[in-house]
C-alpha positions in Angstrom: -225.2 -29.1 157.4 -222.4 -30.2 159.5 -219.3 -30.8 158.4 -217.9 -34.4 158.9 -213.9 -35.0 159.8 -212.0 -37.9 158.9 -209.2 -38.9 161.9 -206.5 -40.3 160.6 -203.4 -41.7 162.5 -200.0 -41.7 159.9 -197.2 -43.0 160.8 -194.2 -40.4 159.8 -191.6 -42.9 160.7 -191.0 -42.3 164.4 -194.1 -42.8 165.4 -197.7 -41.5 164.5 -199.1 -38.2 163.7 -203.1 -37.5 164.9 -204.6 -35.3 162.3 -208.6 -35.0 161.2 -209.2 -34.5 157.8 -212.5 -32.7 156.0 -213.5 -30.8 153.0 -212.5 -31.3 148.8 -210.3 -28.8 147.0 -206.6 -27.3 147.0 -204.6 -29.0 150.6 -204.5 -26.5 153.8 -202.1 -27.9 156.7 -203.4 -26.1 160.1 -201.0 -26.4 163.1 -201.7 -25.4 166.9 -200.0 -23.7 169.3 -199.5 -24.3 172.8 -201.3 -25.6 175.1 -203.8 -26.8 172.6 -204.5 -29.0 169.7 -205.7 -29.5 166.4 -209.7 -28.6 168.1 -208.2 -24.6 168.4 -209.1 -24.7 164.6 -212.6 -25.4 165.1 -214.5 -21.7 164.6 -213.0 -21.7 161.2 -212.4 -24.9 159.7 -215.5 -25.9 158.4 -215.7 -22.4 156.4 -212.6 -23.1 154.8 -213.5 -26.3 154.3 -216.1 -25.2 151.4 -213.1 -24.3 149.6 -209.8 -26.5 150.5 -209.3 -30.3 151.8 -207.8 -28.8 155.1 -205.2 -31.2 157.0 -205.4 -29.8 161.2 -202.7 -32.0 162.8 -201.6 -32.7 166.4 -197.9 -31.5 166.5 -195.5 -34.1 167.8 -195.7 -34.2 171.7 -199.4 -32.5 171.6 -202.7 -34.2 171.4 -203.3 -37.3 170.4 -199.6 -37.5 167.9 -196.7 -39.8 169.3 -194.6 -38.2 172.1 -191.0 -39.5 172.3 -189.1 -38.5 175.0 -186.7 -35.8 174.5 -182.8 -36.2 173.8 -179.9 -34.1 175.5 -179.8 -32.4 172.7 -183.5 -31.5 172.2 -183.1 -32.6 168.5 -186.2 -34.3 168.7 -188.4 -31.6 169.5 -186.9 -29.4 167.0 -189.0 -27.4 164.6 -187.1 -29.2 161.8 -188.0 -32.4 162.8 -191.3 -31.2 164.1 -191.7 -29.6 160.3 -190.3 -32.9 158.8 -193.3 -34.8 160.5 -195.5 -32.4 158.9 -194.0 -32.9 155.1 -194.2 -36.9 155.7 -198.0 -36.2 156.9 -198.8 -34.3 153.9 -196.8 -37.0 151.6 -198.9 -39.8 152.7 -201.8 -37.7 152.0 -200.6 -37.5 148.7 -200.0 -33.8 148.8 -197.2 -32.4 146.8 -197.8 -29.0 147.4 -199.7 -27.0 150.0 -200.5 -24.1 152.1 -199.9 -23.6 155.6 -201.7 -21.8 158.8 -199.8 -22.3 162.2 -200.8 -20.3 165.1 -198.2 -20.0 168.3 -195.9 -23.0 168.3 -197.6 -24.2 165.1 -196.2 -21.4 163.4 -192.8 -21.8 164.0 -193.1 -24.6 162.7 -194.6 -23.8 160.0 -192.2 -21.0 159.5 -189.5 -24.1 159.6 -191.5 -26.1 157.4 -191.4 -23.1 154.6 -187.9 -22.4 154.6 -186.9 -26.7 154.8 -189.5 -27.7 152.4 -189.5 -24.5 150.1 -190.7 -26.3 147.3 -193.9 -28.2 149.1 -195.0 -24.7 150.5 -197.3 -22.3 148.3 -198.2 -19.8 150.7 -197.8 -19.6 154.6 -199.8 -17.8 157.7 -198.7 -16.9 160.7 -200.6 -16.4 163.6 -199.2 -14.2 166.6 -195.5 -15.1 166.3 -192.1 -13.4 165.9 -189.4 -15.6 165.0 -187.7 -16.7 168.1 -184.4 -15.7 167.6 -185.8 -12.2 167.5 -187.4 -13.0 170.9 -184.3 -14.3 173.1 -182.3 -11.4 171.3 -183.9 -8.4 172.1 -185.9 -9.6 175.4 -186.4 -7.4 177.9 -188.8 -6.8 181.2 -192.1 -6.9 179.1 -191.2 -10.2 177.5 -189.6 -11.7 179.9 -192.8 -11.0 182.3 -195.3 -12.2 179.9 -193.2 -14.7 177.8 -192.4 -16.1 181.6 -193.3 -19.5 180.0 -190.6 -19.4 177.7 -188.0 -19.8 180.9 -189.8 -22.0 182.7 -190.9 -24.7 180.2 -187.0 -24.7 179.2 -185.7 -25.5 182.4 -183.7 -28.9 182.8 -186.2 -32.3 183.3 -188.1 -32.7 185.2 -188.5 -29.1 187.3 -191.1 -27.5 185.0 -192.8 -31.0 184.5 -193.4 -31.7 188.2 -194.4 -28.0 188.9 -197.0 -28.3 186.1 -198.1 -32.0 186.6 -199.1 -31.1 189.8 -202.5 -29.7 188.8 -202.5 -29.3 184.9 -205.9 -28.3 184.9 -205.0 -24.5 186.8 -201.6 -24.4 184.9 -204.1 -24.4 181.5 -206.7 -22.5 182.2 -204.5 -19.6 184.1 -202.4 -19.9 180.5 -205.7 -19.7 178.6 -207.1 -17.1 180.7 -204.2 -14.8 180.7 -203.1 -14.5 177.4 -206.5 -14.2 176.0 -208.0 -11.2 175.8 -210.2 -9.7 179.1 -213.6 -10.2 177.4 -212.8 -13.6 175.4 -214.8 -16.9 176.3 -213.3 -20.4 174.7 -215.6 -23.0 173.6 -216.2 -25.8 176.5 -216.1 -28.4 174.1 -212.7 -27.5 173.5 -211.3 -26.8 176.8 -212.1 -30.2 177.8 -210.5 -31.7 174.9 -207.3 -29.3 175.8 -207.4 -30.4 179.5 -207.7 -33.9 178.1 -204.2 -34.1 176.2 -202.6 -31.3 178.3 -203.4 -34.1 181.8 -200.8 -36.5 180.1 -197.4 -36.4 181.9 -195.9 -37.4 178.4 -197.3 -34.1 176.8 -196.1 -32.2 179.4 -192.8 -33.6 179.2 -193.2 -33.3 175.1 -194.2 -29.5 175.6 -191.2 -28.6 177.6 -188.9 -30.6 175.0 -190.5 -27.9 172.5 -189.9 -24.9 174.5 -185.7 -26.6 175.6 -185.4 -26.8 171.8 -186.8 -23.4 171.2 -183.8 -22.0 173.4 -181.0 -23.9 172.0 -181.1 -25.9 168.7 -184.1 -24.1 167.1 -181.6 -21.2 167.3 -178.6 -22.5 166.3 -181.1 -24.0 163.0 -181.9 -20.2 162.6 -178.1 -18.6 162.9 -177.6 -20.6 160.0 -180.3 -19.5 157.9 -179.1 -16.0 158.6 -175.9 -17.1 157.7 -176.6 -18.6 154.5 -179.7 -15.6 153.7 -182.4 -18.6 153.8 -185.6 -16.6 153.7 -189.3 -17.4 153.2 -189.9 -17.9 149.4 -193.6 -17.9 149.3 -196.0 -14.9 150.3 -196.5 -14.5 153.8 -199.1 -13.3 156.0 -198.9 -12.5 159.4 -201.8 -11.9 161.7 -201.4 -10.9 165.5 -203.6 -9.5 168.5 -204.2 -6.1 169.0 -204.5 -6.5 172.5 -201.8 -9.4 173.0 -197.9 -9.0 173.7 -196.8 -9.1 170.0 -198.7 -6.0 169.2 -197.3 -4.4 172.3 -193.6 -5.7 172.2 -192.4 -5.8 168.3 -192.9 -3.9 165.3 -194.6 -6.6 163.3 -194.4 -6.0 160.1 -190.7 -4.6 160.0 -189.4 -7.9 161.2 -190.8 -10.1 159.3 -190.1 -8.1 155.8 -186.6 -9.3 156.9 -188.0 -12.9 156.5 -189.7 -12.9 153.2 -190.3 -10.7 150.0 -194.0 -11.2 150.1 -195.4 -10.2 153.3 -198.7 -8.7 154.1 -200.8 -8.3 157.8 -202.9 -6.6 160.1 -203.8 -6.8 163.7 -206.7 -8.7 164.9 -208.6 -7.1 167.6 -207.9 -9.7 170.3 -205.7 -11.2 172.5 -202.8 -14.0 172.0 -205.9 -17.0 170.7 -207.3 -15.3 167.6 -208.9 -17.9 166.0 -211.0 -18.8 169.0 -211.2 -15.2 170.2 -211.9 -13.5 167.1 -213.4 -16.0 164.1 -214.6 -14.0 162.1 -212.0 -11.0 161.7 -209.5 -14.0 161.5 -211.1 -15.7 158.6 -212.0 -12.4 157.0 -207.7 -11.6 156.9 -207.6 -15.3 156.0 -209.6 -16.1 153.0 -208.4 -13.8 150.6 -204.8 -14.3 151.0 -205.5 -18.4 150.8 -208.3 -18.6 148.3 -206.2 -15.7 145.8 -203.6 -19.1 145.5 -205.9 -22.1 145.6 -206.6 -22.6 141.7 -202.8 -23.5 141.2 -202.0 -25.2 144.8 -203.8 -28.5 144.2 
């Protein structure tokens, strides 16, 4: 049987977050990453659906959520306030307590969403990420070649946004094609719905607002969680691509055992998209590490 999803549109105070709704049992918040949306969840969702009311949502700027334009300061783009849409969400759903999977940007801000809301989060995955400050701190000619997108998306307005509104279409599906795995084929369905939002000149301008905060005030947000030894409270698991830039750039596990206490993972064999590249091995790393803290997350 198919499963059935409920859109909702919830105001957070700003504006509106997009989010589709589905399943009966302990909450699940899934977040996207860039360039996508909420659809990247669509291999797995309606198997974890059997077992948890699972929340995916349109970050702000992406999809079909409210995108205000950014401020000098990139505040509004920040992963706190991007996380702090994400606890208002889950408030209105009337959900005290959850757990979270964010893939890409969705993880970082879920990652902000843990250490903000410490007491809302019972357990978090990460998909593909290292923090960022570990990123801008120890970049080097591998990153900086293959997180190119990193520079260019936080360039002052409007250069990356008339580069990339030019033909949005290429500047996805190049991003798609080259950061999947060789072998990897994305659902058509969801493509179109990516081209869809991603053809938008305010999610472009949204997107690069993420990636301008990412280099400035996200980090300043994380030099003071270092400062004050702020560090993920709930047990972590981080999944990432075998054959992506994570596994080839970063020793996973050692950096993010200086985030948390409670941190598992493994490697997924696939590129940078493992939920759309790899389903099954992703949900197979997933469900025991969600469903081993469902009976007290309701």
């Amino acid at each position: 049987m198919a499963v059935s999803f409920r859109r909702e549109f919830v105001n957070v105070g700003e504006g509106d977050i997009h989010c589709v709704v589905t399943g009966d049992g302990p909450p699940l918040l899934l977040l996207h990453g860039f360039p996508q949306t909420h659809a990247m969840w669509h291999p797995i969702a309606p198997v974890l659906a059997e077992r948890f009311t699972v929340v995916a949502a349109d970050l702000r700027g992406y999809g079909d959520s409210m995108k205000p334009k950014g401020d000098p300061e990139h505040v509004n783009y920040s992963k706190r306030v991007m996380a702090q849409d994400m606890a208002a969400l889950m408030t209105a759903l009337e959900f005290d307590s959850f757990a979270v999977v964010g893939h890409d940007r969705g993880a970082r801000v879920a990652r902000r969403l843990a250490l903000d809301h410490a007491d809302r989060v019972s357990r978090l995955a990460l998909l593909d990420i290292v923090p960022t400050r570990t990123v801008f701190e120890t970049v080097n000619q591998l990153v900086a070649t293959r997180y190119y997108h990193w520079f260019f998306l936080a360039q002052p307005h409007d250069l990356p946004e008339r580069l990339i509104g030019a033909d949005p279409d290429y500047f996805l599906d190049y991003t798609l094609g080259s950061w999947a795995a060789e072998d990897s084929l994305f659902d058509e369905r969801a493509v179109a719905e990516y081209r869809r939002c991603f053809a938008d000149p305010a999610a472009i301008h949204a997107m690069c607002e993420d990636y301008r905060a990412g280099a400035s005030i996200d980090l300043e947000h994380d030099r003071e969680d270092e400062d004050e030894d702020d560090r993920i409270a709930c047990p972590l698991l981080v999944l990432w691509g075998a054959r992506g830039l994570v596994a080839k750039a970063y020793d996973v596990m050692t950096i993010w055992r200086q985030e948390a206490d409670d941190v598992r993972g493994e490697a997924i064999d696939a590129g940078h998209f493992l939920v759309e590249e790899a389903p099954e091995a992703t949900l197979e790393a997933l469900w025991p590490f969600l469903t081993e803290g469902s009976a007290t997350d309701a």
